[in-house]
C-alpha positions in Angstrom: 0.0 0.0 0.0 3.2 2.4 0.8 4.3 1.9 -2.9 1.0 3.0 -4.5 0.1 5.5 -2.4 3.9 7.1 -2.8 3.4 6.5 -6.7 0.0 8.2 -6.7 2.1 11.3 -5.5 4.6 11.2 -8.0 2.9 9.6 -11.0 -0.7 10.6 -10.6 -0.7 13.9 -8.5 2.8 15.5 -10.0 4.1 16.3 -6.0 7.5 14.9 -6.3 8.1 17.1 -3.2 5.6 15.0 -1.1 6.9 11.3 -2.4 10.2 11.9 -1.7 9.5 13.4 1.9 7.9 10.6 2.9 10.1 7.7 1.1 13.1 9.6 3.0 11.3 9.8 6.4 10.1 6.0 5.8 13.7 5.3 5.5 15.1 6.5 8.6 13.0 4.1 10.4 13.7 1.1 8.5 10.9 1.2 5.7 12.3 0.9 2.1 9.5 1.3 -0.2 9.9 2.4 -4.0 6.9 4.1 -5.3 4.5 2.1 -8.0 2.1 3.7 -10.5 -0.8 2.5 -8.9 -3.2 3.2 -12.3 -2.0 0.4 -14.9 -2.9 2.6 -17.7 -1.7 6.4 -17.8 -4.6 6.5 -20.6 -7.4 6.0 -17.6 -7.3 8.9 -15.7 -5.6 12.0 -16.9 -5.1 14.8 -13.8 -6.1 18.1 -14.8 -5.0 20.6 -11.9 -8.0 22.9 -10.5 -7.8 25.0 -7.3 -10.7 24.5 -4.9 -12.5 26.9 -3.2 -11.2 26.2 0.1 -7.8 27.1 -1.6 -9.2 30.6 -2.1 -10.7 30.6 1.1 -7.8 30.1 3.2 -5.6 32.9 1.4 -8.8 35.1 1.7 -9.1 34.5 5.4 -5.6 35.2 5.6 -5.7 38.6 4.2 -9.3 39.3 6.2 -7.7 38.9 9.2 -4.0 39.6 8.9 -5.0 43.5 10.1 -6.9 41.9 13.3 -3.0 40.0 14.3 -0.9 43.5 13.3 -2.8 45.8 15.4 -3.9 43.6 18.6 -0.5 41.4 19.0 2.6 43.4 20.1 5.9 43.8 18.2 8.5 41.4 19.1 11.1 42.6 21.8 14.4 43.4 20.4 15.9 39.6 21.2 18.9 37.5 20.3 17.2 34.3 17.5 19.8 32.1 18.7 19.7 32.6 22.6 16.3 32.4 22.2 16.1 28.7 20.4 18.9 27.1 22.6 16.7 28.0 25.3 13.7 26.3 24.2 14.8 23.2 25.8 14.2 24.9 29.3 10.5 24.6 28.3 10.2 21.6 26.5 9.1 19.2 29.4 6.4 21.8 30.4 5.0 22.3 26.9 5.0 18.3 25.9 2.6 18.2 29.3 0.3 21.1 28.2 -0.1 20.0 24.4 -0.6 16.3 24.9 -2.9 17.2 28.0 -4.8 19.4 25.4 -5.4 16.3 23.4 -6.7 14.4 25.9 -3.4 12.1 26.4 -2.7 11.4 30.5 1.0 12.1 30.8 2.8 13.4 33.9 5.9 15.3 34.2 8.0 12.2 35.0 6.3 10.5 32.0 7.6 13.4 29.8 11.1 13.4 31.1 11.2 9.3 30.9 10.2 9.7 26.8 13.3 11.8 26.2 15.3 9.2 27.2 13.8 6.3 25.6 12.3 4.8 28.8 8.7 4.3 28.1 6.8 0.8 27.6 4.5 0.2 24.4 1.7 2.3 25.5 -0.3 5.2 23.9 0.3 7.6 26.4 4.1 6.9 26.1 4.5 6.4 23.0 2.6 9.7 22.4 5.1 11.3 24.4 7.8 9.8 22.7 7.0 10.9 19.4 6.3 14.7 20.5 9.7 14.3 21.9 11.4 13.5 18.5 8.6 16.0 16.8 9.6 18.6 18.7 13.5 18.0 17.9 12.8 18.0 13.9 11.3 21.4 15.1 14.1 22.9 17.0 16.1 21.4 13.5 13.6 23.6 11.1 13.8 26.9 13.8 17.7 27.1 13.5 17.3 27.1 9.9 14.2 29.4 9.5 16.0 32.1 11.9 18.6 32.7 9.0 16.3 32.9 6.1 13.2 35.5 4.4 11.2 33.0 4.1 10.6 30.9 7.4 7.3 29.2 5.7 9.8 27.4 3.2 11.4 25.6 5.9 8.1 24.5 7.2 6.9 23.6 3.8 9.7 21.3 3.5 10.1 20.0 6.6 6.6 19.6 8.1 6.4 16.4 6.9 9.7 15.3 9.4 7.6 16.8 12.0 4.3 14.7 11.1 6.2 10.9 10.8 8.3 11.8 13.8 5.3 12.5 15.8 4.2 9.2 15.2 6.8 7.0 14.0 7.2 5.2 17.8 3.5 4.3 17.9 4.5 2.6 14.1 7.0 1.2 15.0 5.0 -0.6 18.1 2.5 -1.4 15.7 -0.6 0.7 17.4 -0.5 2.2 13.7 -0.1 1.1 10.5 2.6 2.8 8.4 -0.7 4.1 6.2 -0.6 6.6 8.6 2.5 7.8 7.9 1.4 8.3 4.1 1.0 11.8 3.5 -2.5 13.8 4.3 -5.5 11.8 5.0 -7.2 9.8 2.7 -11.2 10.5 4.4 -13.1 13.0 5.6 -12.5 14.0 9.4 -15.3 16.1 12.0 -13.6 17.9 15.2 -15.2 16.8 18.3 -17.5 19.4 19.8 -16.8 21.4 16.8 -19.3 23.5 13.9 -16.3 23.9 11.8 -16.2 20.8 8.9 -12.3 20.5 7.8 -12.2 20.7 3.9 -12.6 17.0 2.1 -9.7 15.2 1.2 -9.8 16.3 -2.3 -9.1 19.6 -1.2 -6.0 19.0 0.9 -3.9 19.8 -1.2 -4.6 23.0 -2.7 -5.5 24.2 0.6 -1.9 23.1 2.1 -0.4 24.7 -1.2 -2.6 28.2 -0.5 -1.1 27.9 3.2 2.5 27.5 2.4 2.0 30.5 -0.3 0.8 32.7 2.9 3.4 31.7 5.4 6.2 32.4 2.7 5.0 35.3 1.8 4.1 37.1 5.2 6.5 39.5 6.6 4.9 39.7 9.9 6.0 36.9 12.4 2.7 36.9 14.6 0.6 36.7 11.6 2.5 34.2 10.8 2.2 32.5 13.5 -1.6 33.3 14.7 -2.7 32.6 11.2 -0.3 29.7 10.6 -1.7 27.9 13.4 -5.6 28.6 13.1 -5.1 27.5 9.5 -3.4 24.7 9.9 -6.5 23.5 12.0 -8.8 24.7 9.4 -7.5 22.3 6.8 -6.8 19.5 9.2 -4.8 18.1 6.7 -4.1 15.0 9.1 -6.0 12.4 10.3 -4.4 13.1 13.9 -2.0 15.2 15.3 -3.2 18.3 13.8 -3.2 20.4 17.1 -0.3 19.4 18.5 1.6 20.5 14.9 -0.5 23.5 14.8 1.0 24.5 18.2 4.2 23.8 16.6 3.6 26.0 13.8 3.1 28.7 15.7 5.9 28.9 18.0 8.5 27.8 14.5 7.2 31.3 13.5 7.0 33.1 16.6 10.7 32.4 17.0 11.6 33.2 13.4 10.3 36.3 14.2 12.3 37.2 17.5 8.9 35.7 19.9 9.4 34.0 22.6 8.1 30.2 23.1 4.2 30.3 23.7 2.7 27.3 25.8 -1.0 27.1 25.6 -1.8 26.0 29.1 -4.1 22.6 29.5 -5.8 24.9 32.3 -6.7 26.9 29.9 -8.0 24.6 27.3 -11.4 25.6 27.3 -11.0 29.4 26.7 -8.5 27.7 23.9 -11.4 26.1 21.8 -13.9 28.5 22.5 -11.6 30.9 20.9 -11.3 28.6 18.2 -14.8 27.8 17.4 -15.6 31.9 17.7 -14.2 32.2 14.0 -16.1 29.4 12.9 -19.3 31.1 14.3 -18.8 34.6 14.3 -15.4 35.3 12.5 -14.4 36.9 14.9 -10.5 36.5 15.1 -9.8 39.1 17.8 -10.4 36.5 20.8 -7.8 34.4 19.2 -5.1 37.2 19.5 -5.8 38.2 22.5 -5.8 35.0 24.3 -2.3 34.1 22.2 -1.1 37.2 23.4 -2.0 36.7 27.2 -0.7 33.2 26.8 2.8 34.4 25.7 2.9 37.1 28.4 2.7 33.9 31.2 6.2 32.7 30.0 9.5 34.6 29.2 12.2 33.4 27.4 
């Protein structure tokens, strides 16, 4: 299934980009798979490109709300890029506890520090941990390089899909998953628990993906980048799981390209989190979002 779903990519959809990120990140963990033309006929289907709508609505939401992020969300205090990502590690246990809390995932501290060292059994909980722990490094990884470049969102472009197979590459690897999982963006539609806001159909995944890297590489300012960056990024749900943890991700990637310090989104605070959230799918109103962001960053200095 690897083979053809890889070949689809390559052959069928044109993304050599995609195939190859995830027949190199298969690699690294001991899966060799060459990509196969899963149509036996190029004659049967011929692809004809068209942008969807939710392509256009995510670079229109972008430029709605840009204004909302630039006059609400201060300017970045004059900081040193590099002091500020070798000190991310300082954080680290404390955010791995707040964003797999935030998913519903019962970790502890001690849990945390255990999956940093390899010393977890073959459980979900600690496997989850595990994999944010090696997530989170393939982040550190794409901050050092997008602190030393224009465009931050081509780093993420690039590497996001590092950050995705990392995330889950222990639970593979125990065989909770299958390595389908590991296969690019999801292959069915997806609902958010709890949640009006229906995440664009898989056909739509990747125009929508495309229309967010275009806005991340092409924003100057680092909080829209970030503010936006993450809300979109759980607007397109463009994984079956994981999607809020890498959103959270996201954000702080471009927070720090952008001289930002490292913003935890506390479990305590979940709630006020999603309502915020699910204000822009009701109301469109974006201004809660910043707000709470920025109230969240003020509770930890870097």
């Amino acid at each position: 299934p690897a083979s053809r779903i890889i070949g689809a990519y390559k052959y069928h959809l044109k993304n050599n980009k995609m195939a190859e990120a995830i027949t190199n990140e298969l690699e690294l963990y001991g899966m060799i798979v060459k990509p196969k033309n899963p149509f036996k006929s190029s004659a049967i289907i011929k692809s004809v490109k068209q942008t969807s709508i939710y392509a256009d609505r995510v670079i229109g939401f972008w430029q709605l709300h840009r204004e909302t992020v630039i006059k609400n969300f201060p300017k970045p205090s004059i900081r040193n890029k590099i002091k500020l990502l070798n000190k991310i590690d300082d954080l680290y246990t404390f955010d791995a506890y707040n964003s797999l809390s935030i998913e519903g995932y019962q970790v502890t501290i001690e849990l945390i520090k255990q999956a940093q060292l390899n010393k977890v059994p073959l459980e979900k909980n600690a496997l989850a941990a595990k994999g944010y722990s090696k997530a989170f490094l393939e982040t550190k990884k794409s901050i050092a390089k997008m602190i030393t470049t224009k465009k931050p969102g081509s780093v993420f472009e690039k590497d996001l899909q590092k950050w995705y197979i990392n995330l889950f590459a222990p639970q593979i690897k125990a065989n909770l998953l299958s390595e389908r999982h590991l296969l690019g963006y999801r292959s069915t539609q997806v609902y958010i628990r709890n949640s009006r806001h229906v995440p664009p159909p898989k056909e739509a995944l990747m125009d929508s993906m495309d229309a967010l890297f275009y806005c991340l590489k092409n924003e100057e300012n680092a909080a829209v980048r970030a503010i936006l960056g993450h809300y979109m990024f759980v607007y397109i749900h463009p994984y079956i799981d994981g999607n809020g943890r890498i959103a959270r991700l996201l954000m702080n990637s471009m927070f720090l390209s952008g001289g930002y310090s490292w913003t935890i989104v506390h479990e305590k605070n979940r709630d006020e989190y999603l309502n915020c959230l699910e204000t822009i799918t009701a109301d469109q109103n974006f201004l809660p979002f910043v707000l709470f962001l920025k109230e969240e960053q003020n509770r930890e200095h870097l």
